[in-house]
N, C-alpha and C positions, 0 to 999 in steps of 0.2 A: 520606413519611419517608425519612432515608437510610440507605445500605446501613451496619451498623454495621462497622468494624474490628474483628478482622482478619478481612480480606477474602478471602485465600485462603491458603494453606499449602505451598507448594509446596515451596523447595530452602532450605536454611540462608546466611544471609550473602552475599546479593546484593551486587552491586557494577555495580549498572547505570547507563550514562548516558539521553540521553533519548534517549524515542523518536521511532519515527519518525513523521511526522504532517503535518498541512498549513500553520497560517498559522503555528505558532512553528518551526520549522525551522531552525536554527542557522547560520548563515553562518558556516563557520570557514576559510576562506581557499584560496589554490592548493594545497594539501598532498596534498589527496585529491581535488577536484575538478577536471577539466580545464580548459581554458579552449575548448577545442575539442576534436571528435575525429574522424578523419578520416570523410568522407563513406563509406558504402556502396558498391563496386564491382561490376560497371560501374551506372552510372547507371541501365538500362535493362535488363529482362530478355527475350530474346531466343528464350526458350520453348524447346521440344524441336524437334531440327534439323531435324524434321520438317514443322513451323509448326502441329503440330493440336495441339488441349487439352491442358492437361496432366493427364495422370490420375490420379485418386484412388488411395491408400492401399489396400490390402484388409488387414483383419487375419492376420497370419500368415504372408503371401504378400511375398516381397521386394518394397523398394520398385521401383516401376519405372522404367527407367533414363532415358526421359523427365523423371522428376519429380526423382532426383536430380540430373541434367542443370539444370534450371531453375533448383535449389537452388543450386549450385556459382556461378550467373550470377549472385546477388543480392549477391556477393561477402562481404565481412567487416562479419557484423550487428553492433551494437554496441549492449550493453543499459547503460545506467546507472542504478546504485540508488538508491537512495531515503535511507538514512542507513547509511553504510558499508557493512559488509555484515552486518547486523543480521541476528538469523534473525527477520525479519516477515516475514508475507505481503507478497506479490509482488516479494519480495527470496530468501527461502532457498530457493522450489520452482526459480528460474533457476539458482540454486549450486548445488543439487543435482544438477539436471539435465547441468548442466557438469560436476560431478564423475564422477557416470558415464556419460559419454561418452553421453548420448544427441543431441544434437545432430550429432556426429560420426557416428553411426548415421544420418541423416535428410539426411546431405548438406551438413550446412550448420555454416559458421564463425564462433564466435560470440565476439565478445568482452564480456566481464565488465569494469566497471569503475565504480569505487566511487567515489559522486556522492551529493548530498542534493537533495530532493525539488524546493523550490524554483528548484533552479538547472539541471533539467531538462528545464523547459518549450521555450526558447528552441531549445534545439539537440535535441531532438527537432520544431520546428516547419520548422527548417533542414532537416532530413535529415541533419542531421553525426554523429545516433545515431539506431540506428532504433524499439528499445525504452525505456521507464521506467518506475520505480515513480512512482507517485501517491500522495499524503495523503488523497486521495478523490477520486470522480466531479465534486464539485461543484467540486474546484478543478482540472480537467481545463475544464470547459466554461466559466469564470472567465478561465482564461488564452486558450483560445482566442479567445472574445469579446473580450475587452478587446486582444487585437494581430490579430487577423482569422486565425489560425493554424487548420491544418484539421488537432489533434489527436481521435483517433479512441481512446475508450478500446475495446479487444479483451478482458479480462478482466476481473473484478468479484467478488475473491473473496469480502470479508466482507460482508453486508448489514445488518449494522447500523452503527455509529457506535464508533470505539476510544477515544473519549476522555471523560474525567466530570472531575471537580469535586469538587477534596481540599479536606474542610474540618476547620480543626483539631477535634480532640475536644472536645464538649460548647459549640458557636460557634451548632451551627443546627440545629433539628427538621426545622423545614420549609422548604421556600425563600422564603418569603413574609420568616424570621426574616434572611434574608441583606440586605431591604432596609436600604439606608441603610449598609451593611458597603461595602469595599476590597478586593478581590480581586485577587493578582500574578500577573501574564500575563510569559510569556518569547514577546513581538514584539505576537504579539493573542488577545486571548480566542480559544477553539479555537470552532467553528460550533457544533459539537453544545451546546456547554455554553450559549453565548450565545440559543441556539434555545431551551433549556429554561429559561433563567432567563425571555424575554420570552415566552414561551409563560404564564408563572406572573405576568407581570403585571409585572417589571424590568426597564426600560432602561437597557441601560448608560449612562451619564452624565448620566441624571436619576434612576432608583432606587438605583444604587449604580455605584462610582467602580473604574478600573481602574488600577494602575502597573504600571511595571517590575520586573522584577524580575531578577536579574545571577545567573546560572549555571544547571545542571540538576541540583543535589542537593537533594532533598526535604526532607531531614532538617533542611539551613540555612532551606530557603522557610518551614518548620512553625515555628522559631525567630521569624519576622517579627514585631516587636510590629504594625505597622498595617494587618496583612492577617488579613483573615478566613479565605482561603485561595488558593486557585491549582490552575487546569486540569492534568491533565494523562492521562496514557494506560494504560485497566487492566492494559496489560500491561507496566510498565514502575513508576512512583514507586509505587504501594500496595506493590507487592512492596519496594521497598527500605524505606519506612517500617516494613511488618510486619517483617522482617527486622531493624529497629534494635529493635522492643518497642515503638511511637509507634501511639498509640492516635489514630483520626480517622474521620471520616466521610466516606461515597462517594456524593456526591449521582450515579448513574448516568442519563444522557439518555435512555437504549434504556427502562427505566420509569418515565418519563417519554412514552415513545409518537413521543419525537422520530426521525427517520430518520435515516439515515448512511450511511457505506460506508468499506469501506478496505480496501487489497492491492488496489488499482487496478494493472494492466498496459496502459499506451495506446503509441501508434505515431502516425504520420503517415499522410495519404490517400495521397501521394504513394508512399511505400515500398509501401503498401499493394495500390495497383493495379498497381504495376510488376512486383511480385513475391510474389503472390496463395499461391503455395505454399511458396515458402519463411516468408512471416507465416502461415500457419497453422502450419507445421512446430514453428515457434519457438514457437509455443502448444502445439502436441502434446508435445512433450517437457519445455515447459513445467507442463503441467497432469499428465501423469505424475511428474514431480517433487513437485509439489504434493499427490498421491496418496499419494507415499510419502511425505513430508514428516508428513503428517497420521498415518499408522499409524503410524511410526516416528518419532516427534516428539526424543527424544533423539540418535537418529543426527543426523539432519536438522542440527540444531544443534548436533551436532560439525563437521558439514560446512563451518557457517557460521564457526566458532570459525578452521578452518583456511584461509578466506579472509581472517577480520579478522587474524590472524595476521600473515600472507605479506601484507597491505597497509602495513605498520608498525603496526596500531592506533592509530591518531591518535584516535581516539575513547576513548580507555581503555575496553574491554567486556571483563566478564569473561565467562569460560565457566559460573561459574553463574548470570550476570542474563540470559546468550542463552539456554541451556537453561530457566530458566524464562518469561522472553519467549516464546517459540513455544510453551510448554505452554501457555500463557493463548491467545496469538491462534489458534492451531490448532485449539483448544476452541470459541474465539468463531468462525472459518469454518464448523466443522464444524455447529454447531448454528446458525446463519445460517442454513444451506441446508436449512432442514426435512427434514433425513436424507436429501437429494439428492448423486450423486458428483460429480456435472456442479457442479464446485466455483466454476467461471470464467464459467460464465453470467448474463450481465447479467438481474435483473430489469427490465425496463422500466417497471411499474406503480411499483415501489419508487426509482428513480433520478426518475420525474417528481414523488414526492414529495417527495424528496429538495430537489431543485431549487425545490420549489415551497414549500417550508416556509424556505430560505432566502433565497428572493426577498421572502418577509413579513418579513423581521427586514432587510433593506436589501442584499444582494448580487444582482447581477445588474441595479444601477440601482432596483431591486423590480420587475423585470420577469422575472414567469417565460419564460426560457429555451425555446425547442424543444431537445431533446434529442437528437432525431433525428440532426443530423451530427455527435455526440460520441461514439457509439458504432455497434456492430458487435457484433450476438450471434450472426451467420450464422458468423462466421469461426471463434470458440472452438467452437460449438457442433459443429461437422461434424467435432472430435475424436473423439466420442464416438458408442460405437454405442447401440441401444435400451436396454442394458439400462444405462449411465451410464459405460461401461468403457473408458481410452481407446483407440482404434482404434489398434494400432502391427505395424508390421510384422514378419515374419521378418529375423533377424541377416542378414547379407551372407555 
């Protein structure tokens, strides 16, 4: 059965665009996306002058000058987001963190710069940026595969799946009632929803039929005469539809049992090995951000407001569709991680299922995936000390 409307209640008169996510992604041109950005300096990290390890973190305890030393080497990191500067996971714990100055704390120079999901595989495989957001795990080891790229996701905050399946009011009980129905996709059906309809016994373009469909306002998609409905992301069109009074149904994948992921944060091998502490750095102050992001879910998303700001907003985002965006997804991290702080650690059992429920419905060739060179849970994890907290230094 689906989840009825309305679905949550959060802030009055939304004005959201879409979110952020994996295969509908919006191409909206050079405005806000680079076409390059400069490589990382120097090429090579050259370690403490000393040439021996560089050394750990202790909580409390200044960083040591060694490790700042290494940091400074990795020169100017460069993170690209995901859909402007949305407050989504693995977009607003990085703003955040840049806002206060914690990177600058840790040694290291970081630049911000507002990019969409798909157009960040290529030049994070180049090294010409060294972080990004992802729409998910599965489309981290998608792109690598298919261009031989040795993307490494490092973070993994949400572990279920952000996206379901709006269907108008009173159109479908069950999914089985969707067959023979037309559903509008903006590029392609999203995984999670496609996973759950053939999961129920629907394939696309023998149980039922997909089009196009032109823009990201919910309100016009629910208008559609020849659609029964259209994908899209909990924390973004239910909120605008509740907010106009448009009553509809949320067929949700996660009950449905289908896997997922999203607030992916990946890197390249290459940056990786070169500069082992500065990429964790970038994760420590990273997942501190992400900490407060989550307590403080309103700030957090003023934080984010005052980077879509100072970008032009070329996305039209208002301040109360991000304040309530990050209320939703921040709810959906926090309770992903069965009340764990260790927010950015990869499951492993949960990402091969991931992988391996989408290799059954046709990606990957239908060939499950090794997983193994797409991620890295040693590097986020050595953030944190036993009891989930992140490991950060005394001020300078």
């Amino acid at each position: 059965m689906p989840r009825r409307a309305p679905l949550l209640a959060l802030v009055p008169l939304l004005a959201l665009a879409a979110a952020c996510g994996d295969d509908d992604t919006p191409d909206t041109g050079s405005t806000t996306v680079p076409e390059s950005v400069p490589a990382s300096t120097p090429a090579t990290d050259p370690g403490p002058a000393t040439g021996g390890p560089i050394p750990d973190l202790v909580a409390g305890a200044p960083i040591p000058p060694e490790r700042c030393e290494a940091n400074r080497a990795a020169g100017t990191i460069t993170y690209l987001s995901g859909f402007d500067f949305a407050a989504t996971a693995s977009i607003v714990e990085v703003l955040v963190a840049k806002e206060r100055g914690w990177f600058d704390e840790l040694c290291l120079d970081v630049e911000v710069v507002a990019s969409f999901s798909t157009a960040n595989y290529p030049q994070i495989a180049a090294n010409q940026a060294q972080f990004a957001s992802a729409g998910s795990f599965s489309e981290v080891v998608e792109f690598g595969q298919n261009n031989d790229a040795d993307l490494v996701a490092v973070a993994v905050e949400g572990k279920t799946g952000v996206d379901a399946l709006i269907v108008k009011d009173g159109q479908a009980e069950t999914l089985e009632d969707l067959r023979g129905t037309t559903i509008g996709v903006k590029g392609a059906i999203t995984r999670s929803v496609k996973a759950m309809l053939q999961q129920a016994g629907l394939v696309e373009g023998t149980d039922y039929e997909t089009v196009l469909i032109d823009g990201f306002d919910p309100k016009v998609h629910v208008e559609i005469p020849a659609i029964v409905g259209f994908p899209g992301y909990k924390s973004n069109e239910p909120l605008q539809l509740e907010a106009a009074g448009i009553e509809f149904d949320l067929f949700d994948p996660a009950a449905y049992d289908v896997p997922g992921s999203f607030g992916v944060l990946y890197s390249n091998r290459t940056f990786l090995d070169e500069h082992p502490s500065a990429a964790q750095d970038f994760l420590r102050a990273s997942m501190r951000g992400l900490d407060d992001a989550i307590a403080d879910p309103s700030a957090a998303a003023e934080i984010a407001i005052g980077f879509i700001n100072a970008n032009g907003n070329a996305m039209f985002l208002s301040p109360e569709g991000e304040t309530a965006r990050w209320a939703v997804e921040s709810t959906l991290v926090a309770d992903s991680n069965a009340g764990s702080t260790t927010y950015g650690l990869a499951d492993l059992a949960l990402l091969t299922d991931e992988v391996t429920t989408y290799a059954g419905i046709g990606f990957f060739d239908g060939e499950v995936p090794d997983i193994a060179p797409f991620v890295d849970v040693d590097l986020v994890g050595g953030v944190y000390d036993d009891t989930g907290a992140v490991i950060w230094p005394a001020a300078g």
